[in-house]
C-alpha positions as CSV (number, residue, x, y, z in Angstrom):
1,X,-8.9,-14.4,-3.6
2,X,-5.3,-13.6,-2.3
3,X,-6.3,-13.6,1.2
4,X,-8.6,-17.1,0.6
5,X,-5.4,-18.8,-1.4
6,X,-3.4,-18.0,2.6
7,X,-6.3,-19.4,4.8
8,X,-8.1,-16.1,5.6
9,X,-11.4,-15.6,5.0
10,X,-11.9,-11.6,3.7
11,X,-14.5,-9.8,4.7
12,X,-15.4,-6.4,2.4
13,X,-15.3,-2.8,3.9
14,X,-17.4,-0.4,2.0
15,X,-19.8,2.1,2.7
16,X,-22.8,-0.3,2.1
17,X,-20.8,-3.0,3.8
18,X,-19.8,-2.3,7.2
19,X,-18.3,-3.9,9.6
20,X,-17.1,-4.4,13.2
21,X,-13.8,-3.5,14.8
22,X,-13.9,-6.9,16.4
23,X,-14.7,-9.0,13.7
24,X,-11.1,-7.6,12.0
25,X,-7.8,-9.3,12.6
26,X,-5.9,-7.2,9.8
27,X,-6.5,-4.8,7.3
28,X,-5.9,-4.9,3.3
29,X,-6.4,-0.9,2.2
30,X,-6.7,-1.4,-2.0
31,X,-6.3,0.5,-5.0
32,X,-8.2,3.1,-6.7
33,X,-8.9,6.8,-7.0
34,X,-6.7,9.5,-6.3
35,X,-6.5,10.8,-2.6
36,X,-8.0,14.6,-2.3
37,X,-4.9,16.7,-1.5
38,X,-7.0,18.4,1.5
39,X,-5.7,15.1,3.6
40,X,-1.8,15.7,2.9
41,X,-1.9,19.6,1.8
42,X,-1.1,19.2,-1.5
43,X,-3.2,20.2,-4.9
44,X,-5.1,19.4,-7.6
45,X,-2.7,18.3,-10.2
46,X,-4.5,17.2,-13.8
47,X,-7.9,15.5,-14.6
48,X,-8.0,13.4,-10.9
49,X,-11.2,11.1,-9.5
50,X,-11.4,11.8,-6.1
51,X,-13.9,10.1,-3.9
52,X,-14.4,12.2,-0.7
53,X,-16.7,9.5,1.1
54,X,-14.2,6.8,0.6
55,X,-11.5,8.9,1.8
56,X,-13.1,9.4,4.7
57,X,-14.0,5.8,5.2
58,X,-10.9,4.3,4.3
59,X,-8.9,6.9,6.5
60,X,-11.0,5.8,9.8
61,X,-10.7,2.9,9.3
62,X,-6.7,3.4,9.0
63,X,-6.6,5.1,12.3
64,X,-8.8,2.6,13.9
65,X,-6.1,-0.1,13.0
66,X,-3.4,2.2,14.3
67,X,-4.8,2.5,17.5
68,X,-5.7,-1.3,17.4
69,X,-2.3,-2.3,16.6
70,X,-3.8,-4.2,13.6
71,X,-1.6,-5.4,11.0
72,X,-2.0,-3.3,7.9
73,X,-0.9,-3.9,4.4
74,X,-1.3,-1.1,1.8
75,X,-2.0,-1.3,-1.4
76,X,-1.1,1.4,-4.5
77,X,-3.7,4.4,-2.9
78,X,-3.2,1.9,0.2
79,X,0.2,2.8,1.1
80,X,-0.6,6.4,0.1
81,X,-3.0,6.1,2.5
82,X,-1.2,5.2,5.5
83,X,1.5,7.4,4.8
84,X,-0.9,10.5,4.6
85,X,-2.4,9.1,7.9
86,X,1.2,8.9,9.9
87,X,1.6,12.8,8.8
88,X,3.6,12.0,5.3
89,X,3.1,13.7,2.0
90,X,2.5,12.8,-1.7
91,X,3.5,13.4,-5.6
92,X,0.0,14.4,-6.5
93,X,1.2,13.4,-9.9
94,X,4.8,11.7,-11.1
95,X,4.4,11.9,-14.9
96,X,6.7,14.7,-14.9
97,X,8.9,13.2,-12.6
98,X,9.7,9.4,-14.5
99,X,13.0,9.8,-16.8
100,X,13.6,5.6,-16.6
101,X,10.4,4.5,-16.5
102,X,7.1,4.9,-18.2
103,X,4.1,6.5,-17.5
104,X,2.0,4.1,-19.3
105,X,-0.2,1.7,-16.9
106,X,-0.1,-2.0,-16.8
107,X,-0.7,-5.2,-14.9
108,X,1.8,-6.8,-16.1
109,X,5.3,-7.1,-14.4
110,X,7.0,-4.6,-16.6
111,X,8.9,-2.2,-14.0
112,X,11.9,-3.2,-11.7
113,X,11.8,-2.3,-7.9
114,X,15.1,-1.9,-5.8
115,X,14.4,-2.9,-2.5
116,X,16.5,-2.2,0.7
117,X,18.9,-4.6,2.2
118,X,17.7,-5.7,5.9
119,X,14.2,-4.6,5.0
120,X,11.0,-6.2,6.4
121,X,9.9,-5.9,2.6
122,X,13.0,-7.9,1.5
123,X,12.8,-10.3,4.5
124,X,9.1,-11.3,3.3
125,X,9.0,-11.7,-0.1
126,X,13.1,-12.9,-0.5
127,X,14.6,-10.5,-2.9
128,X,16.6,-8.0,-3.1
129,X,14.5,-6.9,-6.7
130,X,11.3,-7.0,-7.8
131,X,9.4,-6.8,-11.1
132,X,6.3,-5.0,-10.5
133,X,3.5,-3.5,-12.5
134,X,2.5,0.6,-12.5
135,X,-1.5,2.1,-12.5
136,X,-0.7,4.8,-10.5
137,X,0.5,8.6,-11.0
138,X,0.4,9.5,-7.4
139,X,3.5,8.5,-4.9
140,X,4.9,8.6,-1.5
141,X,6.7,12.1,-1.4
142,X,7.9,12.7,2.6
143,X,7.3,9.1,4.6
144,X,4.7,9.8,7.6
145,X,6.1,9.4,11.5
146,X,7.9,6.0,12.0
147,X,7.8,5.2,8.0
148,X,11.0,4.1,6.4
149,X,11.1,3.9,2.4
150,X,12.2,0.3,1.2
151,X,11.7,0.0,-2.7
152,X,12.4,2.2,-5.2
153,X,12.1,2.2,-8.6
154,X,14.4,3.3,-11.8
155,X,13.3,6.8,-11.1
156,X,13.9,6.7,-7.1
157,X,10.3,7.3,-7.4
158,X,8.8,5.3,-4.0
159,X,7.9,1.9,-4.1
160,X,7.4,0.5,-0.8
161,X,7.0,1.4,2.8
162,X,7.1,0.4,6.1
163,X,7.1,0.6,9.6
164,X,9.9,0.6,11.3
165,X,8.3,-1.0,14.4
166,X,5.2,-2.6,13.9
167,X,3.0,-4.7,11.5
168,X,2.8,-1.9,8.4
169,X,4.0,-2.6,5.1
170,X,2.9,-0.6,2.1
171,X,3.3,-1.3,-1.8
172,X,2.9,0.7,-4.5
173,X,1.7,-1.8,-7.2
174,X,-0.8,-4.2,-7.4
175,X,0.4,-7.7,-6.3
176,X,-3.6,-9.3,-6.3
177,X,-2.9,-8.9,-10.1
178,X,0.6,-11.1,-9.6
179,X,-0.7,-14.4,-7.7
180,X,1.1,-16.1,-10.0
181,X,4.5,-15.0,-8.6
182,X,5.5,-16.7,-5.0
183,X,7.3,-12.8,-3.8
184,X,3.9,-11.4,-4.7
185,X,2.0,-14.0,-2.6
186,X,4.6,-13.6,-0.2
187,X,2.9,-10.3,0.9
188,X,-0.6,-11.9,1.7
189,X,1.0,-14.6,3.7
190,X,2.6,-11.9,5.9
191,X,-0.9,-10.4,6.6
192,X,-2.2,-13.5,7.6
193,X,0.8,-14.5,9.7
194,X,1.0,-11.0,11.5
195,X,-2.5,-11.3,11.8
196,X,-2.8,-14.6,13.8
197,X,0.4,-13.6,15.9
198,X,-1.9,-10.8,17.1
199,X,-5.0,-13.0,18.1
200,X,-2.1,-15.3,19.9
């Protein structure tokens, strides 16, 4: 819905729905189950869901945009994602690490997010703050190759990501549960934009 409310038309990537490299003009990588530390040589940390054929999926299909110079946003696992991808490492679990902010999950905007002045992140959605909502216990640790951290939260745990050349931004919450907030559509909009800059 957040790519149709920007003019896009979404196509799904699963492993019963596949698609074509061609048919792609930029990718959305989504939430969901923790990444298996193999891929960023961490460990096991807690009761974890780990899906090792979407892994593998969804980490192709990372490096195919890479080499393809698509534009790539990611989202909560996303970001994790593309970080683990450009050689970065992860929290494989902040609980212990929060002091300021909660470990409880919601989809509401209930945490605050600092983000960096003369970011791409601040350029697009126009704020200098956000209010964001938390599912997640994993966390950018060490940014991958060419990765700068913009956002932070109360904690300094990280928030956002990006590239510091190209087309890459990564979040840590869930803005498709935040339509209702322009800075949150903001981010769909820059897909789409960076997306038909590339077609030309």
């Amino acid at each position: 819905m957040a790519l149709a409310l920007c003019g896009a038309r979404a196509v799904r990537i699963s492993l019963r729905h596949q698609q074509s490299l061609e048919d792609i003009d930029g990718l959305v990588i989504g939430g969901g189950n923790d990444i298996a530390p193999e891929h960023y040589g961490g460990v096991l940390e807690g009761a974890v869901r780990i899906d090792a054929a979407r892994d593998a999926l969804e980490l192709r299909w990372v490096r195919r945009a890479l080499e393809h110079r698509l534009p790539l946003l990611g989202i909560c696992r996303g970001a994790q994602l593309i970080n683990v991808v450009l050689g970065g490492n992860l929290h494989g679990d902040i609980r212990a690490l929060r002091r300021r902010t909660r470990n409880r999950g919601s989809l509401l905007p209930t945490k605050r997010v600092d983000l960096e002045h003369g970011s791409q992140l601040a350029a697009v959605t126009h704020r200098k703050r956000l209010r964001v909502n938390s599912l997640h216990h994993q966390a950018v640790d060490r940014p991958g190759e060419e990765l700068a951290i913009t956002g932070r939260d109360l904690d300094g745990l990280v928030q956002g990501v990006e590239h510091r050349e190209r087309a890459i931004l990564g979040v840590q919450w869930h803005p498709e549960y935040l339509l209702y907030l322009s800075a949150q559509r903001a981010l769909f909009r820059w897909l789409v934009r960076a997306a038909l800059e590339r077609r030309g």
